[in-house]
C-alpha positions in Angstrom: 197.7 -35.2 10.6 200.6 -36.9 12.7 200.4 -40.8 12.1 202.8 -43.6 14.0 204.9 -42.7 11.0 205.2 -39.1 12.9 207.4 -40.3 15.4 210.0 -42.8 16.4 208.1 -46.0 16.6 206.1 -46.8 20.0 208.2 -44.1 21.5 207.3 -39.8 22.2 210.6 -39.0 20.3 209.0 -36.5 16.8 210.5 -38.0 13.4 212.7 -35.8 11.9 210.6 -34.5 9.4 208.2 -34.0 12.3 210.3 -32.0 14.6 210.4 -29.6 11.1 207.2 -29.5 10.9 206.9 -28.5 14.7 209.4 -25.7 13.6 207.5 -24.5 11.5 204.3 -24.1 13.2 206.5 -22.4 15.9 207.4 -19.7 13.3 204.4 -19.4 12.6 202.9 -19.2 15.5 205.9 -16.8 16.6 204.8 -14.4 13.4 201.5 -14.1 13.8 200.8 -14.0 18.0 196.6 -14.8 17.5 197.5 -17.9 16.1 195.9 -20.7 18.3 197.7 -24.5 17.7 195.1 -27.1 18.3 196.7 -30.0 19.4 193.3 -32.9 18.7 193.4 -36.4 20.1 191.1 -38.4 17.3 188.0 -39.5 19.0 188.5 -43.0 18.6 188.1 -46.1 21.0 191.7 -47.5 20.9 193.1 -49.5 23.7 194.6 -48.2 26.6 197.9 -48.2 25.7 197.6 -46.6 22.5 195.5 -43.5 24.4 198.2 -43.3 26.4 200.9 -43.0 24.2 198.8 -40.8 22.0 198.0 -38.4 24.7 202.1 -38.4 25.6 203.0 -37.3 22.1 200.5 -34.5 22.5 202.1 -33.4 25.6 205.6 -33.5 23.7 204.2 -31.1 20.9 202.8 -28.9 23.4 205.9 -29.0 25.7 208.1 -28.7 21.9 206.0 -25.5 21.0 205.9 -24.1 24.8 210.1 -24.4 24.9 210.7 -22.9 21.6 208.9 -19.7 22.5 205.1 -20.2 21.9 202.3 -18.7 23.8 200.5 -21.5 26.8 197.9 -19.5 26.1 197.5 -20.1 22.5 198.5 -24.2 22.4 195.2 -26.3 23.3 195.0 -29.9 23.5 191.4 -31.6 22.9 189.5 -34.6 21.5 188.5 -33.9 17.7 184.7 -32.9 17.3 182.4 -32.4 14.9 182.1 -28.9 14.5 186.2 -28.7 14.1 187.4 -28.5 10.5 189.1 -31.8 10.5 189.4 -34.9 8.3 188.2 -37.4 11.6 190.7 -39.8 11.2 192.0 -42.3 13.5 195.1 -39.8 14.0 196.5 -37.2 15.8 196.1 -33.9 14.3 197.2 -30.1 14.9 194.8 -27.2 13.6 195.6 -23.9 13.5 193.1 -20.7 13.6 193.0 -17.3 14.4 
């Protein structure tokens, strides 16, 4: 789950123990190749402003991921939906599956 607390406040830029975790999920992702990342807008009704910058911070992770050597074909960004194993919370969130 990436909160406001992800990133550099109101701003794209990963915290740094975000950019880490993004690290890590590239390894990961590097290791075992039928890994998909799920990049998962929450499903909420915020304002306009916060969509956007939401759906700009999933574009970063995706373009983060793409640069350091993961698969386009394996990173998906989406809304969260019910039949995704998720907690539904008003947050950002990246699943992995095979």
């Amino acid at each position: 789950e990436l909160s406001d607390r992800s990133f550099v406040t109101g701003s794209t830029v990963p915290s740094p123990i975000t950019a880490k975790r993004i690290d890590q999920v590239v390894d990961l992702a590097k290791a075992s190749p039928a890994l998909m990342v799920h990049i998962l807008l929450p499903p909420h009704l915020a304002s306009a402003s916060v969509r956007q910058l939401d759906e700009q911070r999933a574009l970063g992770l995706r373009n983060a991921l793409l640069s350091d050597g993961v698969s386009a074909a394996n990173v998906t960004i989406g809304v969260d939906q019910q039949d995704l194993p998720t907690t539904r919370t008003a947050q950002m969130a990246v699943l992995l599956s095979k």
